[in-house]
Each structure stands twice: as structure tokens, then as C-alpha cells.
N, C-alpha and C positions, 0 to 999 in steps of 0.2 A: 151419602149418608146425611139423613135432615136434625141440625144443628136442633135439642134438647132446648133449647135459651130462644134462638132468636127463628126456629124452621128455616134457616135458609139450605136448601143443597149441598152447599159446594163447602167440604173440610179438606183438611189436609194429613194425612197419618204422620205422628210423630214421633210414637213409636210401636213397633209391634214385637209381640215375643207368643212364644208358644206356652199353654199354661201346663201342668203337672200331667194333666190327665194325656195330653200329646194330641188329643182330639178335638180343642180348643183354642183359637190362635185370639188373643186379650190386643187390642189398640187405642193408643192413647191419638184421640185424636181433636183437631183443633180449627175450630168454625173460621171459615174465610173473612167474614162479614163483620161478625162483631169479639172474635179472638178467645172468648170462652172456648175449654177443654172439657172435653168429655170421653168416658171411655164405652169402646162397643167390643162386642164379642162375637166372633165366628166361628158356628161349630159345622161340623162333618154332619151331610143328613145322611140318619141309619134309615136301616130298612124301620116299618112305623112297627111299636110294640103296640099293640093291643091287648088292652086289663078286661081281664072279664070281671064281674061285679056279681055281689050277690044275687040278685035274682037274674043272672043267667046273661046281661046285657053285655055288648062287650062297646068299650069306648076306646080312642088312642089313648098314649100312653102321653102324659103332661106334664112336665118336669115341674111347670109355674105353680099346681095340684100341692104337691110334696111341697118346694117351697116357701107357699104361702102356709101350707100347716106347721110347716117345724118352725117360720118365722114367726107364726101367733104363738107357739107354744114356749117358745124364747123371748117372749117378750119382758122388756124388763128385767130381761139377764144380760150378766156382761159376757156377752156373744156378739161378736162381731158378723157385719154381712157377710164378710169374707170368707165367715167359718161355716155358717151354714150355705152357704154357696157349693163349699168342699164337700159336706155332706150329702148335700142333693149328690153333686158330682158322681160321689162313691157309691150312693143309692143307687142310681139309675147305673153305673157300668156293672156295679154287680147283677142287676135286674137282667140287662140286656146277655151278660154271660152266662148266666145262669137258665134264661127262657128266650126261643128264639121268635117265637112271632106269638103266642098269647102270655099273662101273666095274672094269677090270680089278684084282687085287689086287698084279700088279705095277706097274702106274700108281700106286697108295699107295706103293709100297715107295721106286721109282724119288722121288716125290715127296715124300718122307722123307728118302731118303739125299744129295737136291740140297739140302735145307733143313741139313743137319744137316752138310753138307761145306760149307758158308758160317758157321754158326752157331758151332760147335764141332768138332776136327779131330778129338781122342780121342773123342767120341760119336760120329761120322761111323764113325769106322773099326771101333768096338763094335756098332753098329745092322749097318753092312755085314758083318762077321763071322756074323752071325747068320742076316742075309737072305740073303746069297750062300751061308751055308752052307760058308764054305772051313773044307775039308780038310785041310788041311799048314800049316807057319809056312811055309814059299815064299808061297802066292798073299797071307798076313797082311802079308807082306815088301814084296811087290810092289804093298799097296794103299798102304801106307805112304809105299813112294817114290814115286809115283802123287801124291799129294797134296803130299808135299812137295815135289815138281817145281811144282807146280800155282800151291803161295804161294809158290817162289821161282823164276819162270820164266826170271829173267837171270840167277840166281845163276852159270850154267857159261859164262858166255858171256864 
């Protein structure tokens, strides 16, 4: 494994442990050369999921995709790597249980925006902005009170 710090080759594992999911083994490991620690991850390769896309395209299925969206849409929240790491995690086992070789790409979205309206309200509503595409502050307005109806359902009663 080529050492993050200095590219050299040769590390050494120092430790390794299987993570939640069982399908992921996490190693702490530690450059020969100049002693920096880094950690790498080794996952189980599935058969490949392919998304099909709106206009009918289909592409594989990209975990770093998901990722990097629910990462920009947490940005600036107290969200650790760690947690949207678990979320991709949970994304993607559900996806793969749920669909055995194609996945719509609104299925991802749809199952992003459920994880992320539980998870966090202002990333919820940032990821939906993007995914839905609105237009105007109306429909921005209306997802807003949309949710806050949502976490406070006896508030008008």
C-alpha cells in the first residue's frame, strides 16, 4: 500500500478490525520509511450495480457519487466523516438488497433525501435543492415548511 505522506510502498498493518457493515475490513496502517499512519479500507467486490439515469443511460453504480453529494450537502454541519461514511454504507447495502443488477437513479436520490431528512434538516433541504432542481425561493419555502411541519406535527393543534 503506497504511503499517503511520503509514496513509499512498503507499510506495515497495525491494526485491523472488521467494520459494522461485516463487508469492510478498516487498517490502521504505518509507512516503513518515514512512520506516518494512515488508515486504508478493504471492501468485498459485489457483483457491479448499474443506475439507470434519466434518459434511459445506464452507468455503474459509485459509492464516491453519493458521498461526495451528501458531503457538499453537510458541509458546515457538525457531521463528522465518520457519519456520512455510515450513511453511504447504509445507502448502498440497502440499494444492493433491495436491486440485484440495475437501480433507478431516482431510487439513490429518493434514498438520500429519506436518510438525510432524519439525519440532518439543513443538509436534507441543500441535497433536495439540488436534486429536485427548484426553481424559485417558493417551492425552497415550501420544502422548508414541509419539514418543519414534519418535526413539529402537534405544534398547530
Amino acid at each position: 500500500m503506497r504511503c499517503p505522506s511520503c509514496q513509499a510502498l512498503d507499510s506495515r498493518v497495525i491494526e485491523s478490525r472488521a467494520n459494522d457493515d461485516q463487508y469492510t475490513v478498516r487498517r490502521r496502517r504505518e509507512c516503513i520509511a518515514c512512520q506516518r499512519r494512515f488508515t486504508t479500507y478493504e471492501r468485498v467486490e459485489l457483483v457491479p450495480l448499474m443506475v439507470v439515469k434519466k434518459d434511459r443511460t445506464r452507468e455503474e453504480f459509485d459509492r464516491e457519487k453519493i458521498r461526495r453529494g451528501i458531503a457538499r450537502a453537510c458541509e458546515k454541519r457538525p457531521i463528522s466523516f465518520m457519519q456520512i461514511e455510515e450513511l453511504v454504507d447504509e445507502i448502498e447495502r440497502e440499494l444492493r438488497a433491495d436491486f440485484e443488477r440495475e437501480v433507478p437513479s431516482s431510487e439513490i436520490g429518493i434514498n438520500v433525501m429519506q436518510r438525510l431528512r432524519i439525519f440532518d434538516g439543513v443538509a436534507y433541504v441543500r441535497f433536495a435543492s439540488v436534486y429536485r432542481e427548484f426553481r424559485d425561493v417558493e417551492t425552497f419555502a415550501k420544502e422548508i415548511l414541509q419539514l418543519l411541519h414534519q418535526e413539529n406535527p402537534n405544534e398547530d393543534q
